[in-house]
C-alpha positions in Angstrom: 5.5 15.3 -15.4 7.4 16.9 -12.7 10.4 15.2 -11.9 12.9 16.4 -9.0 15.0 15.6 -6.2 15.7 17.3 -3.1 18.2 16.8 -0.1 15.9 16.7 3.2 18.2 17.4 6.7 17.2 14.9 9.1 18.5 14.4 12.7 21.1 11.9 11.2 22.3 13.9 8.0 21.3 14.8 4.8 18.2 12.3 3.2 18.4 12.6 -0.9 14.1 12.1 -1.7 12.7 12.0 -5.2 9.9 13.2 -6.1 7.3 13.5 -9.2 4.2 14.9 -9.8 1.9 15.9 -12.8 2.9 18.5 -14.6 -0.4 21.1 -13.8 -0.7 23.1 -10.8 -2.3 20.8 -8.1 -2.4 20.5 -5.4 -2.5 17.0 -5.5 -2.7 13.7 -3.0 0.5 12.7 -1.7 1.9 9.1 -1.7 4.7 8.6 0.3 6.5 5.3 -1.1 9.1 3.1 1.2 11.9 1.3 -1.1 12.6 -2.6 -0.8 15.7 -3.7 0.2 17.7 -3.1 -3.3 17.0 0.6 -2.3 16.4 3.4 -5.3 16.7 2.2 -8.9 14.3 2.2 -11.8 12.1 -0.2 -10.6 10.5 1.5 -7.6 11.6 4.8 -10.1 8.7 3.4 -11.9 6.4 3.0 -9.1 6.8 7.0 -8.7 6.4 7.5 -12.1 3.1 5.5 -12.4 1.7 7.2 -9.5 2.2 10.5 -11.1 0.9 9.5 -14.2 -2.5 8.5 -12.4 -2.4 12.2 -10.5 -0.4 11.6 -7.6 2.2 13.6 -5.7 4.5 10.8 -4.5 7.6 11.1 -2.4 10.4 8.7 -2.0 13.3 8.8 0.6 16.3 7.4 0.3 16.1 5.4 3.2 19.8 4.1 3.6 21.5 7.6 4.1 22.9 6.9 6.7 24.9 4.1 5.3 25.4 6.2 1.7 23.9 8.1 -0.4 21.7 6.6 -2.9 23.9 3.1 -2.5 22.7 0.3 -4.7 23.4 -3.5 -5.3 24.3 -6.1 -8.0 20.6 -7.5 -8.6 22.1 -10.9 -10.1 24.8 -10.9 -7.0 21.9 -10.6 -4.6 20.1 -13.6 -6.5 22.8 -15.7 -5.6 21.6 -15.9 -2.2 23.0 -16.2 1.4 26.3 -16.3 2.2 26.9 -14.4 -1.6 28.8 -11.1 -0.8 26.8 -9.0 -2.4 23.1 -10.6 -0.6 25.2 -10.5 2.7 25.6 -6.5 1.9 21.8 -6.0 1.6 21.1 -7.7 4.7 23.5 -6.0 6.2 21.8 -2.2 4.9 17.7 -3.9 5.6 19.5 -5.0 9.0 21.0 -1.0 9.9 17.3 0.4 9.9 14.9 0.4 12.5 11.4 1.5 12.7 12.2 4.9 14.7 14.7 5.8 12.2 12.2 5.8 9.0 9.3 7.5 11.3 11.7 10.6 11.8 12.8 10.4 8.3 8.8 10.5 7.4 8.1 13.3 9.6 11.6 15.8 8.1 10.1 14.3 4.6 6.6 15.4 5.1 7.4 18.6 6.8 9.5 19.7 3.7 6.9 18.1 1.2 4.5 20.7 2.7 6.2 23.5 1.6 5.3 22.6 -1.6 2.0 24.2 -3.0 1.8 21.2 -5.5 1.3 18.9 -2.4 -2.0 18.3 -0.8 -0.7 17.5 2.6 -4.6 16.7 3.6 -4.9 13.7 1.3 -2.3 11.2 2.1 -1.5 7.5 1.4 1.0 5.4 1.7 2.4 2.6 -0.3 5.5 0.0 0.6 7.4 -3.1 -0.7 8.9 -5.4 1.8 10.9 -3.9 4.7 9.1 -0.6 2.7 5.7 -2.7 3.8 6.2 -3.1 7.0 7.6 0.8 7.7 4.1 1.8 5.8 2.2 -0.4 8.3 4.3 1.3 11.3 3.2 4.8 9.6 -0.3 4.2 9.4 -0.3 3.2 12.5 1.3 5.7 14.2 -0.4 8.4 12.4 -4.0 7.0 12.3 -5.6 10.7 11.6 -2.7 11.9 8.6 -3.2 9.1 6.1 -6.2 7.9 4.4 -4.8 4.7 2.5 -2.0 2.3 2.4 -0.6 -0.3 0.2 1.8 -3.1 1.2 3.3 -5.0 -1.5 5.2 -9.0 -0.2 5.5 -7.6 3.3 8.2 -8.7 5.5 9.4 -8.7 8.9 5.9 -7.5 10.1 5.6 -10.5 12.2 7.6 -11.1 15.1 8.2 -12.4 18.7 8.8 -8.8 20.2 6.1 -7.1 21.7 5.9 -4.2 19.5 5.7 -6.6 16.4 4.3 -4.9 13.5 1.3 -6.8 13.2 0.2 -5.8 16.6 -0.4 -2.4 16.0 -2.8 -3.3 12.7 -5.7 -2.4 14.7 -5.1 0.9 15.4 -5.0 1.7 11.5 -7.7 3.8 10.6 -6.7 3.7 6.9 -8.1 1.6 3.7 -5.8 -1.2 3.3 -4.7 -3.2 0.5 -2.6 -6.4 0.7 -0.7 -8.0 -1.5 1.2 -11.5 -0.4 3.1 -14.0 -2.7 1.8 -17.8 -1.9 5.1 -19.1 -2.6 7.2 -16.5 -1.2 10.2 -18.1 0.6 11.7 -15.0 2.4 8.0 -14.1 4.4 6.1 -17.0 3.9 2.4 -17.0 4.6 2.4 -19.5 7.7 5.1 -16.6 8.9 2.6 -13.9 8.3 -0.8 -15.8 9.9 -0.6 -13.7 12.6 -0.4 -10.5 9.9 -3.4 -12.0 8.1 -5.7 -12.8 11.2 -5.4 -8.7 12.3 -5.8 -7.5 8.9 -9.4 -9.7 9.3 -10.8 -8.4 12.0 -13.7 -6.7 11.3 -12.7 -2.8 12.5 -9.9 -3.2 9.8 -10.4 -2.0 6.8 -8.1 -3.9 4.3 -8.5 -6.0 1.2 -5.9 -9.0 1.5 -5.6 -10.9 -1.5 -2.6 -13.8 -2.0 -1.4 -14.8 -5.4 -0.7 -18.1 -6.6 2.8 -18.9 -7.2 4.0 -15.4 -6.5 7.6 -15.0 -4.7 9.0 -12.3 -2.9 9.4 -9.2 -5.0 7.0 -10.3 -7.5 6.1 -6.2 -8.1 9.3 -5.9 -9.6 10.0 -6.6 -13.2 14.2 -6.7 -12.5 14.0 -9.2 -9.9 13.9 -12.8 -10.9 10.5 -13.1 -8.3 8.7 -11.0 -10.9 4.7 -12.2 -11.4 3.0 -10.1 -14.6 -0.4 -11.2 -12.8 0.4 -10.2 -9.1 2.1 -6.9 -9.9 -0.6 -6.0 -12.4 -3.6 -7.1 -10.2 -1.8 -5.5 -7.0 -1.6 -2.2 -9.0 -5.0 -2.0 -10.3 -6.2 -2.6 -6.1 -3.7 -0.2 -5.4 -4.6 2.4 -7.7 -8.7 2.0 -7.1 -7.8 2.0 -3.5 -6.2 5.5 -3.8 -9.3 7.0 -6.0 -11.6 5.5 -3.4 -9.6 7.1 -0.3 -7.6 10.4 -1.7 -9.4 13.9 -2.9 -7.9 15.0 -5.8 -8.3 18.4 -6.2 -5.5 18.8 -9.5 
């Protein structure tokens, strides 16, 4: 396996981005992968390195640059809940990004990913975890010609009162869909996302929605206490036949 990591410029500084692929000449499908709100570490490490494993070039930005490069948390501080130091810090890094910020990050990211022979810029996806979720829904649907599939793992703030709420925009996603929600998650519970749900079933969407019993927030992640062995291992085999289904691979 290729393993790498490269310093993007964007309009607001320098963005660190990892990236992995096989180890064979390509090109090969690119999955572009938006952290949760702990930011890089080895769990979403491990999300890149099991995409590359199944034949996937995926790319993931350090999305909090602008605050600090590569910054991370205290998972058992952050467990503690609100009004804990270090869970008021990440709320306080989810809280400094906004939606046009990660779009221009994704555009310098994908313009220097396609300098890269070893990239198939034609066969794209997407795949986020919560905040990461909804900033893959924005992508998909702001680019409806550029990416072919999506995955969005215990979404959150993708339903809202403003008028540019993410779920709004669900219809104009042209790409395959998978979607994995947590029945018990407490953070973005599944009355909160109804309105998510009810797009994602309309018929000229084409998305798989499936909610797991008992399943909190984060339940992808083996190093956060929300961890489900059943949701993250079902969500990954949707995920990964979703990706087969929609992405050439020409490796």
């Amino acid at each position: 396996m290729v393993e790498k990591e490269e310093v993007v410029q964007t309009d607001d500084g320098p963005m660190s981005v990892i990236i992995r692929h096989p180890d064979s000449a390509g090109p090969f499908p690119v999955v572009l992968v938006y952290h949760d709100g702990p930011g890089l570490r080895e769990d979403i490490y491990d999300v890149t390195r099991k995409l590359a494993d199944a034949g996937y070039y995926t790319v993931l930005p350090d999305l909090y640059h602008r605050i600090g490069q590569k910054i991370s948390f205290d998972l058992a501080g952050i467990g503690q809940g609100p009004g804990s130091p270090e869970f008021d810090r990440l709320m306080a890094a989810v809280t400094s990004l906004e939606d046009d910020m990660v779009l221009a990050d994704t555009t310098a990211v994908l313009d220097a990913t396609a300098n890269d022979p070893a990239a198939d810029m034609d066969s794209k996806a997407a795949m986020g975890f919560c905040m990461g979720a909804r900033f893959a829904l924005r992508l998909l649907a702001a680019e409806p010609n550029e990416f072919a599939a999506g995955s969005a793992l215990h979404p959150s703030n993708c339903v809202t009162d403003e008028p540019d709420s993410p779920h709004r925009s669900v219809g104009s996603i042209s790409a395959e869909l998978f979607v994995g929600l947590g029945a018990a998650d407490t953070l973005s519970p599944l009355e909160l996302n109804k309105p998510l749900r009810d797009e994602l079933a309309q018929p000229s969407v084409k998305a798989t929605v499936e909610v797991f019993d008992g399943a909190g927030h984060g339940f992808m992640f083996p190093q956060l206490p929300a961890y489900q062995q059943h949701a993250a291992s079902v969500s990954w085999d949707r995920t990964l036949d979703l990706f087969r289904r929609a992405l050439v691979n020409n490796g």
